[in-house]
N, C-alpha and C positions, 0 to 999 in steps of 0.2 A: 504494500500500500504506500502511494505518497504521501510526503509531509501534508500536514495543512497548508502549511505556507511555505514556501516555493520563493527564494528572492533570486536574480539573474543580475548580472553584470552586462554591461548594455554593447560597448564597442567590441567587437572582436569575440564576442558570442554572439549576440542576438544580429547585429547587424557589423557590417566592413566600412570602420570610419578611415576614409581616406584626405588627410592634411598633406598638400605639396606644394613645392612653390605655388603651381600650377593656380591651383585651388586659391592660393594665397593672394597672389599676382588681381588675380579677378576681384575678390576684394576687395583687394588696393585702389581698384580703380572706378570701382563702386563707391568705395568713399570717398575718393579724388570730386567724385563730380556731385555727391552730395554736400562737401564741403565747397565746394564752387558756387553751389546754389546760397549755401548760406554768407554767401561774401568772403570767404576764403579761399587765396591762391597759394598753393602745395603741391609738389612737383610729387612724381611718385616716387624717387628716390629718398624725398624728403618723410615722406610718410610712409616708408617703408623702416627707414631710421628709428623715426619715432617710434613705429610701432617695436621693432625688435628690441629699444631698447628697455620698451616697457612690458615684452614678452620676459627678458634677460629678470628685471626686477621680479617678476612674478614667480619663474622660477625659483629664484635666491628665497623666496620666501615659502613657496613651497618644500622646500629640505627639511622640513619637520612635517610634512605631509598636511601643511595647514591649508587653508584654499580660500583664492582671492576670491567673487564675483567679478562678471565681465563688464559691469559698470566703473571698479575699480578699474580695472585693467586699462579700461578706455578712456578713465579720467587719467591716468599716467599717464596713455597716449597725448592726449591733447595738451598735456602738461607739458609734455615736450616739445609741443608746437607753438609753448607758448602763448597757450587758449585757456582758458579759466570758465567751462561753462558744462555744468550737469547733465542739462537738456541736451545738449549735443555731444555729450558721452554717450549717453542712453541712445540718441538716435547713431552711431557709429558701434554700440554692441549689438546692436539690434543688426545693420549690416553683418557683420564680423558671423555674427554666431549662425547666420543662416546661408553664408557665402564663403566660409574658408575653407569649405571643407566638403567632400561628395561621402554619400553614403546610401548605400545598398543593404537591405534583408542579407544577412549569412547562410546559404544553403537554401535548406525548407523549414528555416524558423515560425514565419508566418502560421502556416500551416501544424506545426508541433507545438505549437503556443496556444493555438487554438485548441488543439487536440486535449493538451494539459489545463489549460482556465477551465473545459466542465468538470474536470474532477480534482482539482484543487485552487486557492488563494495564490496570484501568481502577483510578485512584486520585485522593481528593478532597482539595486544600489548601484549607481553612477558617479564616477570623480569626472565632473564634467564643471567647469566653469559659468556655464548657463545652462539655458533651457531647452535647447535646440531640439532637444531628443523626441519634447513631446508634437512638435510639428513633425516630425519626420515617423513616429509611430503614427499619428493621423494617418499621413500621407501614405502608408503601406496597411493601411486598416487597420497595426494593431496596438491602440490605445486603450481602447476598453477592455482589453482581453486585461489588463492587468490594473490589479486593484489598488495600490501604492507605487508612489514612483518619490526616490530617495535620491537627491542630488547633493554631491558635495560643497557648492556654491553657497546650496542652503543651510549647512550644518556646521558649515563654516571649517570641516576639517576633510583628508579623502580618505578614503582607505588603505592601508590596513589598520588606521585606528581606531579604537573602540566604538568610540561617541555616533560615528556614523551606523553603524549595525548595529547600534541600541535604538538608536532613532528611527531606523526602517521599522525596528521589529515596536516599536513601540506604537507609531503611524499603523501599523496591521492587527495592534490588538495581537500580535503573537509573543509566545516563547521560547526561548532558546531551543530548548527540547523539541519543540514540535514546528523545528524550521530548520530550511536545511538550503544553503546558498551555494550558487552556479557559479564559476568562472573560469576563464582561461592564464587565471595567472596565480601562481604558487602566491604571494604575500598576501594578496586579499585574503583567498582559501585561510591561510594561516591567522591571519585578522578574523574571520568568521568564526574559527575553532575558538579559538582566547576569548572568543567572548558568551559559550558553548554552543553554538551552532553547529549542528553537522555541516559540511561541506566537501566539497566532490572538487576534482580542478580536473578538465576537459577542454579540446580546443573546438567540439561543434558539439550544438545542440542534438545529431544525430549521433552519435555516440549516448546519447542518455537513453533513446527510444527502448524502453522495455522494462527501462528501470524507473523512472519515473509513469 
């Protein structure tokens, strides 16, 4: 029988988050002409600067696995351009989080998410710096397939720290014992166990079929 509750790790199990220049480039240039609109002229090397070096900050600050939001990240951005304004933080993460990056369903997720939400509580822990993930489950139909969705952004820490897999399981009404977390990467897994979760480490959702 499966857990009750069922939490999944979201990029590189559930779906293929792909970051490349590529991805990045695009953008850059998405924001070039949004900030043109707003009365600012910024070259894209200019605001590629900016951005990496407010990428560079966020890092440094993530080494205790703490985690910014993308409004922070975007006000460093513009900090570097020498711009002092909120509103057009927000409207530049808003850009960023919905354009830097391409992303594809993994395998036949879709389809085995579905198969698993009628017989069990299916909920995602994510170290994601925004929100992007829930557009993008829209966008492949599977948003309602899961009853919690637990982002790092929000919790203010990633994974494998505690506070975060207290907080999903706490959002689910679940407990340790009767929860049991998905992912493709050993330190989550081991973050999930520390805090008594069962957990499994797999690199596709079909590898689970049979057992869940």
């Amino acid at each position: 029988m499966p857990k009750p509750n069922i939490f999944l790790d979201y990029g590189g199990l559930i779906c293929n988050y792909d970051f490349t220049p590529k991805t990045l480039l695009r953008a850059h240039k998405l924001v070039r002409t949004h900030l043109n609109s707003e009365g600012f002229s910024f070259s894209l090397t200019t605001i590629s600067d900016a951005h990496k070096k407010a990428i560079k900050a966020y890092l440094e600050a993530r080494q205790d696995f703490t985690e910014w939001g993308m409004n922070k990240i975007m006000g460093t951005m513009i900090s570097n351009l020498g711009v002092d304004s909120p509103t057009l933080a927000s409207q530049l993460a808003m850009i960023y989080k919905l354009n830097d990056h391409d992303l594809t369903p993994k395998g036949n997720s879709p389809e085995i998410l579905a198969d698993w939400a009628q017989r069990t509580k299916l909920g995602i822990i994510s170290n994601l710096p925004h929100d992007s993930l829930g557009f993008e489950l829209q966008r492949y139909g599977m948003l309602d397939l899961f009853d919690t969705i637990t982002i790092s952004y929000e919790v203010g820490v990633r994974k494998p720290r505690p506070e975060i897999y207290l907080e999903a399981m706490k959002r689910a009404r679940a407990k340790p014992r009767d929860s049991l977390f998905i992912s493709h990467d050993l330190p989550e897994v081991e973050g999930a166990r520390a805090v008594g979760m069962e957990a499994v480490l797999t690199q596709s959702l079909e590898e689970m079929i049979g057992v869940i």
